[in-house]
ROGU-71242 format. One record per residue (C-alpha): y, x, z. Coordinates in steps of 0.2 Angstrom, whole numbers, plus 2048, in hexadecimal, padded with zeros to 3 digits. Layout:
BEGIN
REC     Y     X     Z
REC     Y     X     Z
...
END
This chain:
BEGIN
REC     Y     X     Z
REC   890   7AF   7BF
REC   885   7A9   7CC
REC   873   7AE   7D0
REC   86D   79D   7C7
REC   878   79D   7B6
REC   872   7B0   7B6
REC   85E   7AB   7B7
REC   860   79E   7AA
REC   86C   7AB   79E
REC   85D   7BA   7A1
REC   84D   7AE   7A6
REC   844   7BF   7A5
REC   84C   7C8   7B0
REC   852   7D8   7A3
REC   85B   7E5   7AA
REC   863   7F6   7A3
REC   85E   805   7A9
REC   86C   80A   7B3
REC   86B   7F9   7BD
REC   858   7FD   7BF
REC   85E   80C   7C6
REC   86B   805   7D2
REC   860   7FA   7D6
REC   853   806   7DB
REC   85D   80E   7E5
REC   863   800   7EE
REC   852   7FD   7F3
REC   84D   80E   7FA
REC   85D   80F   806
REC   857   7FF   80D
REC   846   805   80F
REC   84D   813   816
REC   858   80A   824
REC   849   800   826
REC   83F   811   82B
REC   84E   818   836
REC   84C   80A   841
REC   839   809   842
REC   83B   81C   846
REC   847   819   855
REC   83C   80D   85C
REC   82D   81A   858
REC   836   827   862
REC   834   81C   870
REC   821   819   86D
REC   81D   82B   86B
REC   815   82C   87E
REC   80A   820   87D
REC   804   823   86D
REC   804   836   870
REC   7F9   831   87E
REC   7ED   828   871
REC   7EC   834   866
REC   7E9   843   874
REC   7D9   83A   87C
REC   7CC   840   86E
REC   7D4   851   86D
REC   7D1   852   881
REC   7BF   84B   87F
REC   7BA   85B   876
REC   7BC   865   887
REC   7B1   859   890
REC   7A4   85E   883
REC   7A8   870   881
REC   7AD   876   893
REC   7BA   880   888
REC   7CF   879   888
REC   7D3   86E   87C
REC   7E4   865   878
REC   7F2   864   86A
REC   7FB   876   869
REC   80E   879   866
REC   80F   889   85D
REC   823   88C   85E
REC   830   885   868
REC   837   878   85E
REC   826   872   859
REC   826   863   868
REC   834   85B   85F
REC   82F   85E   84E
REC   820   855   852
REC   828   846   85B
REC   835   845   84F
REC   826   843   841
REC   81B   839   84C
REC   82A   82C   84C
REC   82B   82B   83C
REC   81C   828   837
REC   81B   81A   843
REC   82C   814   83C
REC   823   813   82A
REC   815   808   834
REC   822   7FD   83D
REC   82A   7FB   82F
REC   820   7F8   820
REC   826   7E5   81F
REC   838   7EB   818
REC   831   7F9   80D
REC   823   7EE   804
REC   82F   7E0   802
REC   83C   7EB   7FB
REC   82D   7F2   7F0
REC   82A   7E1   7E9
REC   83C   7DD   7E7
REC   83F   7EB   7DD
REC   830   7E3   7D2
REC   836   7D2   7D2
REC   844   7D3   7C7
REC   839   7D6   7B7
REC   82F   7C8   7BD
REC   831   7B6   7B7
REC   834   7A9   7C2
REC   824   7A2   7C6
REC   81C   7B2   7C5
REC   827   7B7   7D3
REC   821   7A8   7DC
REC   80F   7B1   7DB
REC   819   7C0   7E1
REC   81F   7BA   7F3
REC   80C   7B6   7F6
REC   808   7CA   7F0
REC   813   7CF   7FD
REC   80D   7C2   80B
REC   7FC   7CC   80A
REC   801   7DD   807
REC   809   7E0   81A
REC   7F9   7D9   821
REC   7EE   7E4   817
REC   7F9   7F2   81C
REC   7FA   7F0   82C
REC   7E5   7ED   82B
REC   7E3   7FD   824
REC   7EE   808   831
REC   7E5   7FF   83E
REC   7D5   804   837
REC   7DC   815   832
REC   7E0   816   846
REC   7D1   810   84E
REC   7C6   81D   843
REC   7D1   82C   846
REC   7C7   82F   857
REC   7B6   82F   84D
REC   7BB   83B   841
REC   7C3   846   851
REC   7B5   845   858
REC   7AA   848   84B
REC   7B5   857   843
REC   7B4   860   852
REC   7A4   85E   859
REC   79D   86F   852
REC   7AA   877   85D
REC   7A0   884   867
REC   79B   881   87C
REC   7A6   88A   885
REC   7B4   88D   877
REC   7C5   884   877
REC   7CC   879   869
REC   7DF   87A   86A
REC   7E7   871   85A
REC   7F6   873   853
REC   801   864   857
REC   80A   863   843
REC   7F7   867   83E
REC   7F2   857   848
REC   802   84A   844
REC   800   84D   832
REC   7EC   84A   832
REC   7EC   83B   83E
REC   7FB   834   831
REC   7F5   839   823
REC   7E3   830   827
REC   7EB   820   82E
REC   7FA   81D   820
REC   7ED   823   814
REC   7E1   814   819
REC   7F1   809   818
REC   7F4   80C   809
REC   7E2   809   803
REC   7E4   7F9   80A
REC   7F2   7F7   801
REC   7EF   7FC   7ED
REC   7E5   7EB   7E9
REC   7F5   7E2   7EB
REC   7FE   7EE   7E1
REC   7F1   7EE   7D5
REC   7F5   7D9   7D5
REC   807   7DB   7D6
REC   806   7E9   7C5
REC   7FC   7DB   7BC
REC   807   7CD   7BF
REC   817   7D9   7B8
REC   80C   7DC   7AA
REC   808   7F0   7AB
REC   7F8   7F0   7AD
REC   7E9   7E3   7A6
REC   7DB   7DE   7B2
REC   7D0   7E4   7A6
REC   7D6   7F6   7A6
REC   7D5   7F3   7B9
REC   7C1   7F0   7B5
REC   7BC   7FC   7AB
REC   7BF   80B   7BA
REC   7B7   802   7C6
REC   7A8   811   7C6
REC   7B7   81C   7CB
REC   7BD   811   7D8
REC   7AC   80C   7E0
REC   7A9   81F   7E1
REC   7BA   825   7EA
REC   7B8   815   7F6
REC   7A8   81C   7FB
REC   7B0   82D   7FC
REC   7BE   827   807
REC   7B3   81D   812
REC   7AA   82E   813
REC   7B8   838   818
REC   7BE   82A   825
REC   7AD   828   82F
REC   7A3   838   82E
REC   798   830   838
REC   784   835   83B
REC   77D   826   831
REC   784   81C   822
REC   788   80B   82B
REC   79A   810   830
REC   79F   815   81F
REC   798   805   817
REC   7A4   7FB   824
REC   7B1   803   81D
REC   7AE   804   80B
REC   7A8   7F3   809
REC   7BA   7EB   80F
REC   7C0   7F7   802
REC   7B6   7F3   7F4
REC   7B9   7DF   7F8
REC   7CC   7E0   7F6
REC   7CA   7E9   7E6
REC   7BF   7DF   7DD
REC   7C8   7D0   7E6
REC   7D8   7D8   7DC
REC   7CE   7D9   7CC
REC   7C9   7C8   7CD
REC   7DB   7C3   7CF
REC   7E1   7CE   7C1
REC   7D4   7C7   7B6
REC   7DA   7B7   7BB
REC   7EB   7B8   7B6
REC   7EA   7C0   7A6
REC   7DF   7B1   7A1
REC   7ED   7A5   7A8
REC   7FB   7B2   79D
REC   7F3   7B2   78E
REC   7EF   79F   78E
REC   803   79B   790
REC   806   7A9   783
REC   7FA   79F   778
REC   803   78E   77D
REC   814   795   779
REC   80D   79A   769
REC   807   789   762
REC   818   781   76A
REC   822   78E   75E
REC   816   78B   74F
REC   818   779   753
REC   82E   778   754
REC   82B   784   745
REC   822   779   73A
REC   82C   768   73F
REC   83A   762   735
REC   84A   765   73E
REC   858   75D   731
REC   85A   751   723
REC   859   75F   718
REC   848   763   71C
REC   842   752   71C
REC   848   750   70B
REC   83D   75B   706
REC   82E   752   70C
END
């Protein structure tokens, strides 16, 4: 059977369990081989990066007049720390394969123009991922800096490098993935999990961990730098709730449509029989 006899026999894209979990499955080895090769090409960037990520760490013994700089506790902790440096940038590098195989695995319960809608869902969610781990990265030095400035004058600052990767990842993947949850939150409406309205109604939560994470991000001295941040936030997610709103409205008036056409073929004569009796 080919793929076009099998859209027209299942137009909605059913599936058993155990295909959903084949399918699944297919999906994350592919993401997988998509990260192995991003983490090859990583291993090769660690130096530079490395250097990057060293300069506000070395910034604290110009204030200080102490030593600072990123520790290695044990001997196999420099390749530990490469090996996990290169995978993060391999999840970076290669978040086009792993969000499209995300959306593929979605797809299939889709129909097909709401897989149409889809393709665009993915078009924006690698840009906004990419946005945030570029913001993620360019406030990691601020909240360095801003961490370690009530280190004493005179005493040293030596960090332990695993201590170091995992929070510079976890602050820049993390802002990715902020980026990211508006276009999920789109994509889980158009599959029909979740209602834009049930969306709205936790907005108070929302608006409060947004300012809470812009916090966290850009400890600055005075309020500015968190607004920067939190404001982009907040715009994406009531741009998403907008969106959400929008297609349930555009749902419910086809569901409405398709409900009239039915009541309509129901109460039309459709044999002799039937229009004898009129």
């Amino acid at each position: 059977m080919t793929a076009a006899k099998g859209r027209k026999a299942n137009p909605e894209g059913r599936m058993p369990l155990l295909e959903h979990l084949r399918e699944l499955k297919n999906r994350l080895i592919k993401s997988a081989i998509g990260v192995l090769l991003g983490a090859i090409a990583g291993w090769f960037l660690y130096d530079p990066i490395l250097e990057a990520l060293q300069t506000p760490v070395k910034d604290i013994a110009a204030r200080t007049g102490g030593i600072s700089g990123v520790n290695f506790s044990t001997v196999g902790s420099p390749f530990d720390f490469k090996l996990q440096l290169a995978i993060q940038i391999g999840l970076v590098l290669a978040s086009p394969v792993w969000i499209y195989q995300l959306w593929a695995f979605v797809m299939p319960g889709l129909t097909v123009k709401e897989r149409r809608y889809t393709l665009g869902y993915m078009g924006a969610a690698v840009p906004l991922f990419l946005a945030g781990v570029w913001v993620g990265w360019s406030v990691t030095p601020q909240v360095v800096r801003a961490l370690t400035q009530f280190t004493p004058s005179g005493f040293s600052n030596l960090i332990d490098g695993r201590e170091y990767i995992d929070f510079v990842t976890h602050m820049v993947l993390f802002l990715g993935l902020a980026f990211l949850v508006p276009v999920v939150l789109v994509g889980l409406n158009a599959a029909g999990v979740l209602a834009g309205k049930t969306i709205l109604k936790a907005w108070r939560i929302t608006v409060f961990a947004v300012f809470v994470l812009a916090a966290l991000a850009a400890p600055g001295a005075d309020a500015v730098s968190m607004f920067m941040l939190a404001v982009p936030l907040l715009a994406l997610f009531f741009a998403a709730i907008g969106l959400c709103l929008l297609q349930d409205k555009r749902r419910l008036r086809r569901e409405e449509k398709l409900a009239v056409e039915s009541e309509a073929a129901a109460d039309t004569p459709t044999s002799r029989e039937d229009l004898d009796k009129f």
